[in-house]
N, C-alpha and C positions, 0 to 999 in steps of 0.2 A: 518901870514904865508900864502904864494897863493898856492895853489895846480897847478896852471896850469901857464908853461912857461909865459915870455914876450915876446920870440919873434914869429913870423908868422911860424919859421924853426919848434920848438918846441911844440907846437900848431898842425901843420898837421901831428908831429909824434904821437903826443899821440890821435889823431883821427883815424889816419891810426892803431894803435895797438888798438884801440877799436875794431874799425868796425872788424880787423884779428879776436881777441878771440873770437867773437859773432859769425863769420862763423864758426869758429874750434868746437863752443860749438855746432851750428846747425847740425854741419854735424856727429858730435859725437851722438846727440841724433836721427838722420837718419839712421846711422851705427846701432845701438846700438837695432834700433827697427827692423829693416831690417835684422838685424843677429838673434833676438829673431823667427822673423817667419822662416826663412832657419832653424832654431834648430826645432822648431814645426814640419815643413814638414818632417825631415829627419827621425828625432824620429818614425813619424808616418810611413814611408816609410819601415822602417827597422822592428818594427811592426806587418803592415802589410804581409811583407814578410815570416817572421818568423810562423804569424795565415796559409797562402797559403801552406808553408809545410810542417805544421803537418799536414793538412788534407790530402796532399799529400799522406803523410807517412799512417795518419790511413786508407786510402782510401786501400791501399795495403796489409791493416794486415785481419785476423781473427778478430771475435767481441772479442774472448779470449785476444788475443794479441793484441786489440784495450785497453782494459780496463788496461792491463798492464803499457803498453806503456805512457793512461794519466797520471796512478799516477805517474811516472816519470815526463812529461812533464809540469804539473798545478804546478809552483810554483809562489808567485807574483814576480811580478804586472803580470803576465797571468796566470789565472786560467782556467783550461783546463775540461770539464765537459761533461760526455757523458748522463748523469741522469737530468741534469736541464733544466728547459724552457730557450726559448731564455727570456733575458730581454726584458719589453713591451716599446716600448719609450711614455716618457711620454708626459708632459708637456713643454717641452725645451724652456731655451733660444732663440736665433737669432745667439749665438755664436755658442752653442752646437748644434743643426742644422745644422749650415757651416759646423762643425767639421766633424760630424757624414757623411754629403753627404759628403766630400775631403775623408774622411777615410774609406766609401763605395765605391767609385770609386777607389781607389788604390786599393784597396783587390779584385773586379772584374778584374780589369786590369792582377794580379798577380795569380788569380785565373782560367783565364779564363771567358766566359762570359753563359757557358752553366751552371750555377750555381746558383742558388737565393742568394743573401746577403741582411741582416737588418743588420743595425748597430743604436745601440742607443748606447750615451754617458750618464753613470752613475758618480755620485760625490763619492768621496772617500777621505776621510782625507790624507792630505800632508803626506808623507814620514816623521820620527822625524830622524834627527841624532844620529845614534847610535844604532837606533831599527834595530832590525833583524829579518823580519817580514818571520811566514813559516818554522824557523830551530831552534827547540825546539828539546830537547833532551841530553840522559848525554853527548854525545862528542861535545857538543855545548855550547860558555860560559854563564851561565844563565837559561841553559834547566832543562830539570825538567823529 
């Protein structure tokens, strides 16, 4: 049994539908990465945005109404802290590095520049499906 045509017609098609699937497949995993980092940045962008106007907001309260205000505000993935050191950056990556500077310049940019910001990136266990990390309690299913 031959896997591949006799004639010359048949032959440049199934060359020609190679060579196609192998771009389709490159350009898929171009796409594919290229949409991973646009997700990255946006994520971080919104973020950032989000750290620039709580300070906003606390900037304008009483220290009373500042304390208020974070127990509302610190749920994860942002914990909101008026009592903790900043985190020390440690030993980093080359990735968490890059991160840490892109997601210190976005939060200058949206904070303004008469501001000091440190940003160090800390590891934290993946997210599980299903956890409901933060909302414990009887009118919650599972609280306690």
């Amino acid at each position: 049994m031959r896997l591949l045509p006799r004639s010359l017609f048949g032959r440049l098609v199934v060359v020609m539908l190679t060579v196609l699937v192998i771009a389709q497949l490159l350009g898929l995993a171009i796409h594919m990465h290229e949409r991973g980092e646009l997700l990255l940045r946006a994520s971080g962008m919104h973020s950032a945005q989000r750290i620039a106007d709580i300070v906003r907001l606390l900037e304008s309260l009483t220290p009373s109404e500042r304390r208020k205000i974070v127990k509302v505000l610190s749920a994860p993935p942002l914990m909101v802290s008026l009592d903790q050191q900043p985190l020390a950056a440690g030993d980093e990556d080359t990735d968490r590095r890059a991160h840490a500077a892109l997601f210190g310049a976005m939060l200058r940019r949206f904070l303004g520049d008469g501001r000091p910001v440190e940003v160090a990136v800390s590891g934290s266990a993946p997210f599980k499906p299903g956890e409901m990390r933060g909302l414990k309690g009887p009118e919650w299913p599972g609280g306690g």
